[in-house]
C-alpha positions in Angstrom: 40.7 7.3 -22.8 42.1 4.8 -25.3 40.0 2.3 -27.4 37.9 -0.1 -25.4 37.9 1.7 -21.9 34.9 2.9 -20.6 34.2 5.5 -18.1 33.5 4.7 -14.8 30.2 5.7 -13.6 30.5 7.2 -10.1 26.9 6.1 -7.7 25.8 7.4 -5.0 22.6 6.4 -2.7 20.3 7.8 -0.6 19.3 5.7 2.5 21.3 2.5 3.7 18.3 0.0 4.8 17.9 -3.3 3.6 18.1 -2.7 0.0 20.6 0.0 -0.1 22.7 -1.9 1.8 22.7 -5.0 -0.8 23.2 -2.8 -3.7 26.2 -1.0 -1.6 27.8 -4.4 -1.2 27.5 -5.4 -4.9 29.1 -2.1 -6.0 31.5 -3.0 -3.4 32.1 -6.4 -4.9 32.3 -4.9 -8.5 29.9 -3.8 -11.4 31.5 -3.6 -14.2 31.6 0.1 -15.3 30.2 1.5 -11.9 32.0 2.9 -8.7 30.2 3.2 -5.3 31.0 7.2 -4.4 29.2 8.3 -1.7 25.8 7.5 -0.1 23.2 9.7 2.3 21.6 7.9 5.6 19.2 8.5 8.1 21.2 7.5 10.8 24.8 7.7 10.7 25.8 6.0 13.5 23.8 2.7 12.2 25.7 2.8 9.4 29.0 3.6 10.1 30.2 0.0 11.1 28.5 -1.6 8.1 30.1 1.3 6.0 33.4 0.8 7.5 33.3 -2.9 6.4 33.5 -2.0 2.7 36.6 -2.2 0.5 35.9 1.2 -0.5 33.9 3.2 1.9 32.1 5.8 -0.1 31.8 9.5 1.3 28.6 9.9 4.0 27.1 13.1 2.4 23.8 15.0 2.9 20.9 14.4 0.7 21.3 17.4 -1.6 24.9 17.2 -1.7 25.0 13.6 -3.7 25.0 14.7 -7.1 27.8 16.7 -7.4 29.6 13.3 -6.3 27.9 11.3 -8.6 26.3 10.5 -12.0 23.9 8.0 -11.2 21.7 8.3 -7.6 19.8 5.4 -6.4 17.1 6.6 -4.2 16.5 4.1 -1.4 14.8 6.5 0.9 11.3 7.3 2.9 9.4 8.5 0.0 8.6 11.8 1.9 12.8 13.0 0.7 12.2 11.9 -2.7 11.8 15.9 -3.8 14.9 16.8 -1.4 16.8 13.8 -3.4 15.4 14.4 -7.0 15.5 18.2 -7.7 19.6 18.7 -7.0 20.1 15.7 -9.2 18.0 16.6 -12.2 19.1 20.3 -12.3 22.6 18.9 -12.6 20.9 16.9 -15.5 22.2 13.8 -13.8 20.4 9.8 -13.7 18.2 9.3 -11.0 17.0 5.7 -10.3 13.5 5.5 -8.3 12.1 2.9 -6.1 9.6 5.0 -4.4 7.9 5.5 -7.4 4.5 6.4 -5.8 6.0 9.6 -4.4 6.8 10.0 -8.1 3.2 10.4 -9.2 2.6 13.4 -6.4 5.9 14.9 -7.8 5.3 14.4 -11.1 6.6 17.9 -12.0 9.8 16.0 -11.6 9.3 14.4 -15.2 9.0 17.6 -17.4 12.3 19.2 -14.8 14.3 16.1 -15.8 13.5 16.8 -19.7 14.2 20.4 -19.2 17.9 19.5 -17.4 18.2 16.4 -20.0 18.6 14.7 -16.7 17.2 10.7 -16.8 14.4 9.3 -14.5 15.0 5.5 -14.3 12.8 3.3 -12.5 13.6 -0.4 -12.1 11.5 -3.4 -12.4 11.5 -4.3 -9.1 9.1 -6.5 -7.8 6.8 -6.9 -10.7 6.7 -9.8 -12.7 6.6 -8.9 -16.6 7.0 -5.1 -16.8 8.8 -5.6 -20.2 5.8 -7.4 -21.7 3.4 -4.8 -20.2 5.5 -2.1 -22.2 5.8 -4.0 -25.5 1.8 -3.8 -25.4 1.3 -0.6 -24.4 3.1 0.3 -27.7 0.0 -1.2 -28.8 -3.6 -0.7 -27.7 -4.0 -1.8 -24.1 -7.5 -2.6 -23.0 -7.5 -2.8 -19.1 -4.9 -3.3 -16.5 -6.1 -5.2 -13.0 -3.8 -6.0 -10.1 -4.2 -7.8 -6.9 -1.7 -6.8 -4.1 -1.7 -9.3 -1.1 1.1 -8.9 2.1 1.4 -10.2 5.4 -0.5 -8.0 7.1 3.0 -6.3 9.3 3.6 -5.1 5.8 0.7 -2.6 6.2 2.3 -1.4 9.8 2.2 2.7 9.7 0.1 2.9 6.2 -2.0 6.3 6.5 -4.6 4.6 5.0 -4.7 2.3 8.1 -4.1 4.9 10.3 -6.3 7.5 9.2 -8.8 4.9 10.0 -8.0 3.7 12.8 -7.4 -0.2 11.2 -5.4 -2.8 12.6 -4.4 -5.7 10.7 -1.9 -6.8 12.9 -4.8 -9.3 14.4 -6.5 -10.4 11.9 -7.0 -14.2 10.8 -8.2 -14.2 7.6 -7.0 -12.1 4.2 -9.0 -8.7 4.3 -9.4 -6.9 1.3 -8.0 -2.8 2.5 -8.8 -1.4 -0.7 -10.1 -1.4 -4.1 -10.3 1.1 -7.2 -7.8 3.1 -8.7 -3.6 3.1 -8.4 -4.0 6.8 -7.9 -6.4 6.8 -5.5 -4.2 4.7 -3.7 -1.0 6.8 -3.8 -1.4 9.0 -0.7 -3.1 5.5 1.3 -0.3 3.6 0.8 3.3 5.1 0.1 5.5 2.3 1.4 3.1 -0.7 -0.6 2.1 1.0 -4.3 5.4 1.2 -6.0 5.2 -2.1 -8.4 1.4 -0.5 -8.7 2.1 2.6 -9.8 5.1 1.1 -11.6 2.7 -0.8 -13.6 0.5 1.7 -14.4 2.7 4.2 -15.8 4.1 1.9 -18.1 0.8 0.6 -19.0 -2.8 2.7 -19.7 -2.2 5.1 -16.5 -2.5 5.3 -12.9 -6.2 6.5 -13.1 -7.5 3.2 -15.9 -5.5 0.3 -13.5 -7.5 -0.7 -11.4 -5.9 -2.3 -8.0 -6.7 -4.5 -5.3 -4.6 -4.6 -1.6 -5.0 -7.6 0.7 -3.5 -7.7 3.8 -3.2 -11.5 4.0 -2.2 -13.6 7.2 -1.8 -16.7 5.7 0.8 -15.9 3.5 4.4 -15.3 3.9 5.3 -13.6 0.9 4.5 -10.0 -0.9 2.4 -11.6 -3.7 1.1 -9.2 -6.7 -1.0 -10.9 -9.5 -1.6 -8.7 -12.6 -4.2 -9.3 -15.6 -4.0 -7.8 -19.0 -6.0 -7.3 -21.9 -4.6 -5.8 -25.1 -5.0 -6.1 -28.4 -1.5 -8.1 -28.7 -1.8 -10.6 -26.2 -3.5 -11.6 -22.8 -1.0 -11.0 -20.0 -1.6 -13.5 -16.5 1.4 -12.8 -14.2 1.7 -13.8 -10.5 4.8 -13.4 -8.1 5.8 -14.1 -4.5 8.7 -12.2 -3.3 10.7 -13.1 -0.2 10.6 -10.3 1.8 14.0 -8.3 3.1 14.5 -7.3 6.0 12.2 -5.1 6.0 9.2 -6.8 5.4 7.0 -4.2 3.1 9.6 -4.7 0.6 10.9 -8.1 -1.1 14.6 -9.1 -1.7 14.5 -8.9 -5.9 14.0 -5.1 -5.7 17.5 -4.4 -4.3 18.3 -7.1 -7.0 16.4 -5.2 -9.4 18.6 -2.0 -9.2 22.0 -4.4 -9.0 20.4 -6.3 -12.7 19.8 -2.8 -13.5 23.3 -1.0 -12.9 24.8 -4.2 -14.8 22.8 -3.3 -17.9 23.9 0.3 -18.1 27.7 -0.5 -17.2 27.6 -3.6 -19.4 27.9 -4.1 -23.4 24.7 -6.3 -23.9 21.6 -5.1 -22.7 19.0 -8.2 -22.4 15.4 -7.0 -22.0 13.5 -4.0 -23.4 
């Protein structure tokens, strides 16, 4: 490879919704030092048209097939296959980029496989407002870490919290607080909704410390997450409201998120910490 080049870093994903669909289409388009491989999806025959569309259609592989055809996998899956995903792509001490990362904290074993394989574990910023900030202070000392997550309440459809229960918010008029107290104890609750959480908290003082707040809110429209910190370096007040995608328990700037992030490994200036 002469002076200059750069290899081409082959990425694969794991579930075609609404975000891996958009990230799909921008490696389509062109990232500069990444090539769209293969991808893994629930349902084949949903994706085959929109797959067929591409420049490049990528291989349609199994879930624990990806990462021999790859060196970077984007997980856009149910979080239940994260473990199915994860483990063939860490033993081949591969990248792995996480949006589920609640099912990371009830596979956390993951972490200490992926230093074992000197495999990588990347998680993006998503839908949070600030992460950067938040880990700048946590290099100092970090005294407490509150968050207030509001949706619409169909973003709460199929939560086990809910069900377990037996709550419906579908017909409600007026915000209703779901839960309050830890990120961890809110893991197994809500699977599809703690990711910029949990997100949050590991890059902060720890999922057990942040304390957490989720609203399902019928007078709003957008996924809404306010987060409050106190550290010893500065006082952190951060609020965003993210259009959702299509599918409404996530917002649009995730799939963005991984797309901002693919650009910054492929690229020669990193912005951002």
């Amino acid at each position: 490879m002469g002076e200059g080049q750069k290899h081409s870093n082959r990425v694969a994903i794991a579930g075609m919704g609404a975000i891996g669909r958009k990230i799909a289409l921008a490696l389509d388009q062109g990232i500069p030092g990444m090539t769209l491989t293969a991808v893994a999806v629930g349902s084949p025959e949903k994706a085959s048209s929109f797959l067929a569309n591409l420049k490049h259609p990528p291989q349609v592989l199994s879930l624990s097939d990806l990462a021999e055809h790859a060196d970077i996998v984007i997980e856009c899956a149910p979080a239940s296959v994260l473990r199915e995903l994860a483990l063939p792509v860490l033993r081949a001490g591969k990248t792995l980029v996480i949006l589920s990362v609640g099912a990371l904290l009830l596979n956390d074993d993951l972490i200490a496989l992926a230093k074992a394989c000197h495999a990588s574990i990347r998680v993006p910023t998503g839908a949070l407002l600030g992460l950067d900030a938040l880990i700048a202070a946590a290099e100092g000392e970090i005294h407490s870490v509150t968050m207030k997550s509001s949706k619409p309440p169909q973003g709460f459809h199929g939560a086990p919290f809910l069900v377990q229960r037996g709550i419906d918010v579908l017909g409600i008029d007026a915000p209703l607080q779901l839960y309050a107290g830890s990120a961890r104890e809110a893991a197994t609750g809500f699977p599809a909704n703690l990711n910029v959480a949990i997100a949050a908290s590991l890059a902060g003082i720890g999922v057990d410390q942040t304390r957490l707040e989720i609203w399902a809110d019928p007078t709003i429209t957008r996924n809404t997450h306010e987060l409050v910190v106190e550290s010893d370096s500065a006082r952190l007040t951060m609020k965003i409201e993210n259009i959702p995608s299509e599918n409404p328990k996530t917002g649009r700037i995730t799939a963005q998120s991984v797309i901002a992030l693919l650009r910054k490994m492929g690229g020669h200036l990193a912005i951002g910490t």
